[in-house]
KEGU-174466 format. One record per residue (C-alpha): residue number from 0; y, z, x. Coordinates in steps of 0.001 Angstrom, whole numbers, plus 524288, in hexadecimal, padded with zeros to 5 digits. Example, Ala and Ser with C-alpha at 12.3 -4.5 7.8 and 13.67 -1.06 7.14 Angstrom:
% residues 2
0; 7EE6C; 81E78; 8300C;
1; 7FBDC; 81BE4; 83566;
***
This chain:
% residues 405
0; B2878; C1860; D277E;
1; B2D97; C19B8; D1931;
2; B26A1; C19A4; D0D50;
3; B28DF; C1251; CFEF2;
4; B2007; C1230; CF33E;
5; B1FC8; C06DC; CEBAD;
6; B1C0D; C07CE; CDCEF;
7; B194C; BFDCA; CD421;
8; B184B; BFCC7; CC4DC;
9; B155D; BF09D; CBD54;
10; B07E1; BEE95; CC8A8;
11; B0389; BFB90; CC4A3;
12; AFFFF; BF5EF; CB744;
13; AF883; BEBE7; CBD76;
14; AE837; BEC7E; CBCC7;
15; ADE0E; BE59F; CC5CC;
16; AE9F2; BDCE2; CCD0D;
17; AF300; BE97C; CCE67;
18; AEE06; BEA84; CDE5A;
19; AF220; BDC96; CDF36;
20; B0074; BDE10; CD8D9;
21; AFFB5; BEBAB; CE102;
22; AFCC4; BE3FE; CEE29;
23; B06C8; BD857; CEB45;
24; B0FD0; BE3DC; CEABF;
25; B0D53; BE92F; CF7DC;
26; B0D44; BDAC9; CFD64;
27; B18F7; BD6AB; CF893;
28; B2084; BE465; CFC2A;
29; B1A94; BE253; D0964;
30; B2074; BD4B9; D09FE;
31; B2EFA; BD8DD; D0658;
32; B2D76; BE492; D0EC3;
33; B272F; BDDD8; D19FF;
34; B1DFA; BE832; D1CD4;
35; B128E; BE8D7; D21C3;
36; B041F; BEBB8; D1CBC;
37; B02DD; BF944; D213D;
38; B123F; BFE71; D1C76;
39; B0CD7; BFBB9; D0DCB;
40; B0280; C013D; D0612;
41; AFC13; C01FF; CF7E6;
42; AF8A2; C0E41; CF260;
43; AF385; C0FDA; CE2C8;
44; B00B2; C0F5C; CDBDE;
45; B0B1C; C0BE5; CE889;
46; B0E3B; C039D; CF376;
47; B12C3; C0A17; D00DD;
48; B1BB6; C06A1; D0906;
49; B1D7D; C0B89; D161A;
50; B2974; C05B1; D1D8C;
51; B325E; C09B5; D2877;
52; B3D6A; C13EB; D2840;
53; B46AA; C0A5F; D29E0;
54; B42DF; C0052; D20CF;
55; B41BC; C07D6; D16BD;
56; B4C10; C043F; D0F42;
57; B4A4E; BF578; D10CE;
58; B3C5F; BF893; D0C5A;
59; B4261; BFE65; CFE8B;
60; B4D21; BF2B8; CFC7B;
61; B41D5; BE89D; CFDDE;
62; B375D; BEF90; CF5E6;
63; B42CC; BF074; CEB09;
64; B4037; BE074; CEA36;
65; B30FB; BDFE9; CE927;
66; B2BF3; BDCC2; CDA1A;
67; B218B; BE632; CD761;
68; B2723; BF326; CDD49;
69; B2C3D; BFBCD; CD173;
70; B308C; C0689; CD9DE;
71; B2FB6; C0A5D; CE7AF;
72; B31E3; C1783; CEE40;
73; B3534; C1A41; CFD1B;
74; B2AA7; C2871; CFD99;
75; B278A; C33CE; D074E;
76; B1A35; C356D; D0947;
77; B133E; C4221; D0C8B;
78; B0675; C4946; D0B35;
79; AFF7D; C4F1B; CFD4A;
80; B0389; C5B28; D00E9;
81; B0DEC; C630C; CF827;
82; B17F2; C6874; D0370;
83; B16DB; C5BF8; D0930;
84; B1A30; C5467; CFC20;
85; B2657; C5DF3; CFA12;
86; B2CE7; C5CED; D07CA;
87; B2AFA; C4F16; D0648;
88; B3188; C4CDE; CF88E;
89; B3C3D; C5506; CFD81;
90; B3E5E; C4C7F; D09D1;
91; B3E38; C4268; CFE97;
92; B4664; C4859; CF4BE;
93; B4DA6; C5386; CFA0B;
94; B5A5F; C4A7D; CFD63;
95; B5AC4; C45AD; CF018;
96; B5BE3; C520F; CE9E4;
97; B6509; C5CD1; CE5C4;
98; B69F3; C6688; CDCC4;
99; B7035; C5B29; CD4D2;
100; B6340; C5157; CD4BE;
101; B574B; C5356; CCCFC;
102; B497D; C4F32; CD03A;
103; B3C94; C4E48; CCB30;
104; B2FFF; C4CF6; CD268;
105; B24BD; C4473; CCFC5;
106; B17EE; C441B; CD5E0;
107; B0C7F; C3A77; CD31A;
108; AFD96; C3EDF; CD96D;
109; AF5EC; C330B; CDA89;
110; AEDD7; C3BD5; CE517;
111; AE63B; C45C0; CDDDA;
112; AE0FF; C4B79; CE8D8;
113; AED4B; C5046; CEC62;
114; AED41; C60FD; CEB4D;
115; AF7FC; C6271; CE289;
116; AFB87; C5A9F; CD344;
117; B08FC; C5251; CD19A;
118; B0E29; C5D16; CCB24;
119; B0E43; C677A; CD4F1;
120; B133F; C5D0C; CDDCF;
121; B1EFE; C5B35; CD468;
122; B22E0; C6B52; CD329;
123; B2143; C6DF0; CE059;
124; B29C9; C5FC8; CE6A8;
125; B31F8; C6534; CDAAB;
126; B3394; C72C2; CE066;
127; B35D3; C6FDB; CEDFE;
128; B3F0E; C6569; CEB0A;
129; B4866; C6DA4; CE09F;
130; B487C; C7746; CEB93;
131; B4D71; C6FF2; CF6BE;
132; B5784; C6A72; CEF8F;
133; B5AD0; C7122; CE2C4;
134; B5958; C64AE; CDB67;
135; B5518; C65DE; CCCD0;
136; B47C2; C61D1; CC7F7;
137; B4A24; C5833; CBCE1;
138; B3B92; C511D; CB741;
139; B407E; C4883; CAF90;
140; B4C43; C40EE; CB52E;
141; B4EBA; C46DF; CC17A;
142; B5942; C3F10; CCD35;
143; B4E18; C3F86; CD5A9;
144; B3EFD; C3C8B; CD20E;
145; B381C; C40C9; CDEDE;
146; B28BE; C3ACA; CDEED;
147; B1D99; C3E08; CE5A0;
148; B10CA; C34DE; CE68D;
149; B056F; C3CAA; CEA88;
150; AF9C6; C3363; CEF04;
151; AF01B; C344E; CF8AA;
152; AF797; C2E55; D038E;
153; B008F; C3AA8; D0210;
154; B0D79; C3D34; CF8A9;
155; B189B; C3395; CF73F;
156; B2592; C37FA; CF419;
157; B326C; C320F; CF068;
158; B3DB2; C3471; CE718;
159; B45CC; C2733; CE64D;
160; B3DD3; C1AD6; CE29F;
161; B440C; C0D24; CE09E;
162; B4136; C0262; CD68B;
163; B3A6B; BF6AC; CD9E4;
164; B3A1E; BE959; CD180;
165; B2F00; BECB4; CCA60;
166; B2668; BE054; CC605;
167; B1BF9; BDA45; CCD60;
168; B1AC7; BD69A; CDCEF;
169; B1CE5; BC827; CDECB;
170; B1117; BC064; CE0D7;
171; B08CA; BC79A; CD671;
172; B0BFE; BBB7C; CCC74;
173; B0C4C; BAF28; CD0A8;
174; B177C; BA609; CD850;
175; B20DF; B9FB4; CD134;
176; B2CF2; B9701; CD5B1;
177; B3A44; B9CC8; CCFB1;
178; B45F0; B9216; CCF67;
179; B5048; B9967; CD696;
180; B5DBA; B94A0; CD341;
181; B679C; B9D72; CDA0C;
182; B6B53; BA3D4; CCDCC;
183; B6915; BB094; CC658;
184; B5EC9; BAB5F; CBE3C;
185; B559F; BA7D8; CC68B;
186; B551E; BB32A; CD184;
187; B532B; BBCB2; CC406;
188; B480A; BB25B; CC22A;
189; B4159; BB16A; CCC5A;
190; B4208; BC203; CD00F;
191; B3AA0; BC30C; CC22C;
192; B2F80; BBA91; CC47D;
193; B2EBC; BC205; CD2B0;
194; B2DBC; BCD75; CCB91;
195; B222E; BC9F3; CC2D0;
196; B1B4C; BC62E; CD030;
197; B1C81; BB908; CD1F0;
198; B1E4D; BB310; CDFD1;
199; B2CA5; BAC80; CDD1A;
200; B31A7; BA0CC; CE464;
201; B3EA9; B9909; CE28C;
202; B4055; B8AC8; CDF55;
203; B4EE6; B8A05; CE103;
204; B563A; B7AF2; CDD59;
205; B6202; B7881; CE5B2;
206; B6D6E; B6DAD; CE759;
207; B6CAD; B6EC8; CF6A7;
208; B69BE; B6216; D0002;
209; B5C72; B6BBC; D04C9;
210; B5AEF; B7908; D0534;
211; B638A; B7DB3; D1085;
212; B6E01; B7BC9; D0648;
213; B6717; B85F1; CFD2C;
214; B64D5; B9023; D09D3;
215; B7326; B90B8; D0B8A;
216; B7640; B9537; CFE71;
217; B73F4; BA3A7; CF5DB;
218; B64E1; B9E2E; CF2C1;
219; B5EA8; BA288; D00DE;
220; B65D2; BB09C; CFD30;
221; B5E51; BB033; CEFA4;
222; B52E9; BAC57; CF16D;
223; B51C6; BB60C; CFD9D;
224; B5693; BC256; CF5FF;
225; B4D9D; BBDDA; CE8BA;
226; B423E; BBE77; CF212;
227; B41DF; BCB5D; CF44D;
228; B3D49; BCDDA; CE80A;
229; B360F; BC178; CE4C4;
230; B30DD; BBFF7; CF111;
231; B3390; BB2EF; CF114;
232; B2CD8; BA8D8; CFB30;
233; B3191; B9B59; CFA99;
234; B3C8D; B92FD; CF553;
235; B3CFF; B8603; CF129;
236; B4A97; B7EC3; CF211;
237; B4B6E; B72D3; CE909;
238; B5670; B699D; CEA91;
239; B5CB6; B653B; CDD72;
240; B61DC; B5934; CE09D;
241; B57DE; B4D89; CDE2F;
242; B5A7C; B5393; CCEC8;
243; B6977; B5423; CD212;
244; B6906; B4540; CD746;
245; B5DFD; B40B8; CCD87;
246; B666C; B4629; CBFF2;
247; B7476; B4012; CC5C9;
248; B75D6; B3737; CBCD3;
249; B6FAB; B3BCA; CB143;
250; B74FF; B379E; CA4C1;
251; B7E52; B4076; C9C56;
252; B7597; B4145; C9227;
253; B6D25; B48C4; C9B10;
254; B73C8; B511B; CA1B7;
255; B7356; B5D37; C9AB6;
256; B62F0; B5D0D; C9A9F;
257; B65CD; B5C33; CAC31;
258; B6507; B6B03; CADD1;
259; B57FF; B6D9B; CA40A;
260; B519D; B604B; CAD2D;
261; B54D9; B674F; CB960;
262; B4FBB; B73DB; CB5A1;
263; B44A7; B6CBC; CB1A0;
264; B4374; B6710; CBE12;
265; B43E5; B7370; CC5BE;
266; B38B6; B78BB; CBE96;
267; B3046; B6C48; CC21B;
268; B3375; B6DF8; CCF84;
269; B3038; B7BEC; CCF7C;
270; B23CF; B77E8; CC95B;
271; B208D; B6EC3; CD3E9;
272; B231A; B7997; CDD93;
273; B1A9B; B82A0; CD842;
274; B0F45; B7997; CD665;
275; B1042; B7690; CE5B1;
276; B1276; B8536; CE95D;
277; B0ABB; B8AE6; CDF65;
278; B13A6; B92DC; CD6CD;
279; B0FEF; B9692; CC92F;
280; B1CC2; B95D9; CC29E;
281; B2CD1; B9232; CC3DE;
282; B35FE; B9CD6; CBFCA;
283; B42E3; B9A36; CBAF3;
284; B4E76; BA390; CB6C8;
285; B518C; B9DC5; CA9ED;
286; B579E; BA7E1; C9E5D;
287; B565B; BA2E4; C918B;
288; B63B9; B9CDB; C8C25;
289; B6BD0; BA2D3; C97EC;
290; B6FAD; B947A; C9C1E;
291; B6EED; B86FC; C969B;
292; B625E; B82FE; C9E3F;
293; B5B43; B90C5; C9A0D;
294; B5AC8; B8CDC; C8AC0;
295; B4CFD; B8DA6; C8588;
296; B4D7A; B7DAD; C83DB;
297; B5145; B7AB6; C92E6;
298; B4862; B878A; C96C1;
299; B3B21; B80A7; C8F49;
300; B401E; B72B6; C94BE;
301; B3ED6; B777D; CA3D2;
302; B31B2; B7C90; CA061;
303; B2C4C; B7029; C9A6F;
304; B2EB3; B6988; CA861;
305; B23D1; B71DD; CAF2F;
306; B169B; B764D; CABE7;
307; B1848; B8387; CB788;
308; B1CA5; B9063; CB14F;
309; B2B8A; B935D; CB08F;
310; B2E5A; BA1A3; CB043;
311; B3C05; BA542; CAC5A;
312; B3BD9; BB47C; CACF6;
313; B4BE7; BB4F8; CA9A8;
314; B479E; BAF4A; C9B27;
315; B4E26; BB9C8; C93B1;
316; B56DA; BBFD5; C9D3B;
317; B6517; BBE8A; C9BEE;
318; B7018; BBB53; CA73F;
319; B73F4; BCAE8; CA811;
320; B65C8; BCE31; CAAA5;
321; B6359; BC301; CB3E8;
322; B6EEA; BC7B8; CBC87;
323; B6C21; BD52C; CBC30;
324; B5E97; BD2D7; CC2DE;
325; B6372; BC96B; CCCB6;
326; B6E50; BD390; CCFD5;
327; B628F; BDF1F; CCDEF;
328; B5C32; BD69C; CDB11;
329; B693A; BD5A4; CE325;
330; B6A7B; BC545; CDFD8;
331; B7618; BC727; CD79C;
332; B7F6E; BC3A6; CE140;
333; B76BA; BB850; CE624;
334; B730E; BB13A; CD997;
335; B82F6; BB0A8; CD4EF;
336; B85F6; BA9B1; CE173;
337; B8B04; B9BE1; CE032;
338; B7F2E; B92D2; CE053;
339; B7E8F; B82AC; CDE37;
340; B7299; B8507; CD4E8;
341; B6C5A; B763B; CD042;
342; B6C65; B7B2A; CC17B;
343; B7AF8; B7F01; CC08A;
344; B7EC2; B719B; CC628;
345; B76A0; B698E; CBC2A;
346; B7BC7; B662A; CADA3;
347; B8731; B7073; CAB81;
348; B8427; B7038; C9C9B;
349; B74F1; B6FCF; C9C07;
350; B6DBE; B6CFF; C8E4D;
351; B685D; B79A9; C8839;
352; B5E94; B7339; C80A5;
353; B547F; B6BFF; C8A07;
354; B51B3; B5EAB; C84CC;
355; B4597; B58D2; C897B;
356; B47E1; B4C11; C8673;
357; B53FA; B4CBE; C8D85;
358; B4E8B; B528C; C991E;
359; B43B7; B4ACD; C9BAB;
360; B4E9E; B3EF9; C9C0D;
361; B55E9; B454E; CA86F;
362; B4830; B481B; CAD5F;
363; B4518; B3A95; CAC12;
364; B549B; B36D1; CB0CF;
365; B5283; B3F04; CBC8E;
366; B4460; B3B3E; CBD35;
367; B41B4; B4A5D; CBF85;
368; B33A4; B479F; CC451;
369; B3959; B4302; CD149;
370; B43FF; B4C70; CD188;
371; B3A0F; B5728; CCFBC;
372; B3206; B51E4; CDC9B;
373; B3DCF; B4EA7; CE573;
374; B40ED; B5DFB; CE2CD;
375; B3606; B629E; CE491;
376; B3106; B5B66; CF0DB;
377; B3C78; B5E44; CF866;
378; B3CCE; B6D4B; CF483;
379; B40E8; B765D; CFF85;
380; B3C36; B81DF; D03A1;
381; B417A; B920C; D0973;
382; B39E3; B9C93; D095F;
383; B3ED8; BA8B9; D03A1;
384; B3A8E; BB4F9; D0A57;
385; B41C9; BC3E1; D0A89;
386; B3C7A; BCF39; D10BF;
387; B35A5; BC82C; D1B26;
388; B378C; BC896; D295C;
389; B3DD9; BBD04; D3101;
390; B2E06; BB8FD; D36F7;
391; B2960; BB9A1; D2A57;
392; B335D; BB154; D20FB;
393; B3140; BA943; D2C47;
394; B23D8; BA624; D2CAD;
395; B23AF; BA612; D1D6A;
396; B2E1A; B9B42; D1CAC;
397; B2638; B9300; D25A8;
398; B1A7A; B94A6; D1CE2;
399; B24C8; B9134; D112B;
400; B29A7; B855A; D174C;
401; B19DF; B809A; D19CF;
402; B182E; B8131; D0AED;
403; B2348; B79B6; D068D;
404; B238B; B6AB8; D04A4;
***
């Protein structure tokens, strides 16, 4: 078995609830890991992880993904005892080291029963290590930082450690439903609110006769890869077209007010979603003035259509940001494909100033109340599991299915 240390940062600065962020942690690291009970444990400041030679690296590529991990570690472990602490940080270090590449070495003692203080730890790892391999000592920006943990369950060494996503482990604050278009906008969205440790879902509209339509397109790819960090659950596919048959013949007068009335509509169906399911919020990926619908007149006119919480976490972002953190999660590629997506196929030159008036006549053109409930009562449902095995996505979709109307 191999070991890896996870560390965490913003939970540390937690008070009475930190064991609960601390244990959300470990469950949800379990859950994209697929380990079991026994290969995980929490100590004071740490999670351990004990997993199999040969899954090691898997292990590291999947606890890159989980909100809440600053930094991880894969460590040696060995007994409080000096001789055994510097044989082991050689068998650690000693490849990465040479005449040309500095170190340093750090040592933290939570166990102060141990016969010997961080510092002599440091000098003599130091020692031994300059002599095996004639590489400089260098304290304050050496190549190679080699760290020792000494606790009670014995020393932990390592001298590479990878970054994690920071934030907070899903399912620490609340469930929300994130409107998941297909686009850049809202993947960025929807990992954001994940990170803050909500519980994200996706309400995705689509032009499709039913579903199958959507499942043989880029969204099953999406959703899939977004849910390794979101740890996503459910999907709910809404199809667009009682709006698309209900505004056909909407007067010219009107037209330009169509895309603000369907965005309006998506939220209220999103509402009534979350009311049946219990979600606490919708999420959308709206940037302030980065398109015609995103003005601060069409943005406060979607929001007067629902009484639920929108969250728009891309508020003062800007398009080269966005990008760079889809691309930072591998959904570059992904999110530019070509995509029939229900907005871009509405009014091609949308009004930038929301006009109430105006909109509550196509509401009342398209009678949106029934629109809203044909929608909604015929929404479709996929469950969107990663990191699972084959049994378990399984019995999880059948649970899924049972849920849905």
């Amino acid at each position: 078995m191999r070991t890896i240390i996870v560390r965490y940062a913003e939970i540390a600065l937690k008070g009475q609830n930190r064991r609960d962020f601390e244990r959300r942690l470990a469950g949800n690291i379990r859950r994209r890991l697929g380990l079991e009970r026994s290969q995980i444990t929490l100590q004071r400041d740490q999670i351990v992880i004990e997993v199999p030679a040969e899954g090691i690296d898997e292990a590291k590529a999947r606890l890159a993904t989980v909100f809440g991990v600053a930094w991880f570690a894969e460590v040696a472990r060995t007994e409080n005892k000096l001789d055994a602490i510097k044989q082991t940080a050689f068998e650690v270090a000693g490849e990465l080291l040479g005449p040309r590449t500095s170190f340093g070495v750090q040592t933290r003692r939570s166990d102060k029963r141990a016969p010997f203080t961080s510092r002599q730890v440091n000098e003599s790892v130091g020692a031994h290590l300059q002599a095996e391999t004639g590489a400089p000592v260098d304290l304050s920006n050496p190549d190679v930082w080699v760290r020792i943990a000494v606790k009670r369950a014995g020393a932990y060494i390592f001298a590479q450690r990878h970054q994690g996503p920071g934030g907070l482990p899903v399912g620490t604050n609340g469930r929300v439903l994130s409107l998941l278009s297909g686009g850049f906008d809202s993947i960025a969205s929807s990992y954001l609110l994940a990170k803050r440790g909500a519980r994200v879902d996706y309400l995705h509209f689509h032009v499709f006769p039913g579903k199958e339509g959507v499942l043989n397109t880029k969204m099953p790819d999406l959703w899939s890869h977004l849910s390794r960090y979101t740890l996503s659950q459910r999907v709910y596919l809404a199809n667009y077209t009682p709006f698309q048959m209900a505004a056909l013949d909407l007067p010219m007068a009107l037209q330009r007010h169509e895309l603000v009335t369907f965005r309006r509509l998506m939220v209220r169906v999103g509402e009534r979603l979350a009311e049946q399911y219990g979600y606490d919020g919708l999420v959308l990926g709206d940037s302030l003035g980065q398109v015609a619908s995103q003005t601060m007149e069409n943005i406060s006119a979607v929001d007067r259509a629902v009484e639920i919480p929108v969250f728009r976490p891309l508020i003062g972002m800007d398009k080269v940001e966005i990008v760079n953190l889809v691309s930072s999660i591998g959904l570059e590629e992904v999110a530019a494909a070509s995509y029939k997506d229900c907005c871009s196929i509405i009014a091609r030159h949308p009004s930038t100033r929301a006009n109430l008036e105006k909109i509550r006549d196509v509401e009342q053109w398209i009678d949106a109340g029934r629109v809203v409930e044909a929608i909604a009562s015929s929404v479709e449902g996929v469950p969107a599991y990663e990191g699972r095995s084959e049994d378990a996505r399984e019995r999880a979709s059948r649970r899924f299915i049972v849920d849905m109307p």
